[in-house]
N, C-alpha and C positions, 0 to 999 in steps of 0.2 A: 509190505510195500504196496502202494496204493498205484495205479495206471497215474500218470503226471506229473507224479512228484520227482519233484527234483533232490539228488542225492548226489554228496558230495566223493572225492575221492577218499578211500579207507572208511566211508561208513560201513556200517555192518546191515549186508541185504539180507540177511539168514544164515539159521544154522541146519547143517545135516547131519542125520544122526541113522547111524546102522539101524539093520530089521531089529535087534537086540534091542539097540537102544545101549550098548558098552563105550562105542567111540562118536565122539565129535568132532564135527568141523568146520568152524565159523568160514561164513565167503561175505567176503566185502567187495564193495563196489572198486574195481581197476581205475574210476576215474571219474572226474567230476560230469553227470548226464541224469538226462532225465528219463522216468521208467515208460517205454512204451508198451512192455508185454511180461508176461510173467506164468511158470509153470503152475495149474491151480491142481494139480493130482497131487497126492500124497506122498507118493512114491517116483524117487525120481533113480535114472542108469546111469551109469558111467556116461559122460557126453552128452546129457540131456541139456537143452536151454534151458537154465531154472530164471533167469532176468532179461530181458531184452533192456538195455543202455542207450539212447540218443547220444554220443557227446556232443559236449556244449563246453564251446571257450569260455564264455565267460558265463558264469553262473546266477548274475545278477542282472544280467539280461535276457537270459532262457527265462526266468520267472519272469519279468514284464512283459517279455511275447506270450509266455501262459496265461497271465491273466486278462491281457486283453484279448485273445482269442477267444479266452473260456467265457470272457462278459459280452462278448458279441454274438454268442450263441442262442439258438433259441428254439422252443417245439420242433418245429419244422427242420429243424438239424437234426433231429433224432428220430423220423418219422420213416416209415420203413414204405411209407406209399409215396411216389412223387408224381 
């Protein structure tokens, strides 16, 4: 999963899988949202955030305020000197 993308409810955000690697178990999205955050370490504990979720009612409008947002951006939004 990518930071912004939007994902529907019962998509599949990832699978985890034991230190073995014997059991699985698929986690899907609880609900139609877009991804604002995400676990990048390999290893993750009981109760760890593995996705952070925006909900979004309508999912056809969360992507048109994403992409206008994302096309009105520019250098100076990602500039770490102001």
């Amino acid at each position: 999963m990518k930071l912004g993308e939007l994902v529907e409810r019962k998509d599949l955000l990832g699978i985890l899988n034991d230190p073995l690697g014997d059991d699985q178990e698929e986690v899907h999205a609880p609900f139609t949202g877009v991804v604002i955050g995400h676990l990048n370490l390999p290893l993750a504990h009981e109760g760890d955030a593995l996705i952070h979720l925006a909900r979004v009612p309508n999912s056809d409008d969360a992507e048109n305020t994403l992409d206008e947002y994302n096309s009105s951006l520019n250098e100076d939004d990602f500039s770490l000197e102001h």
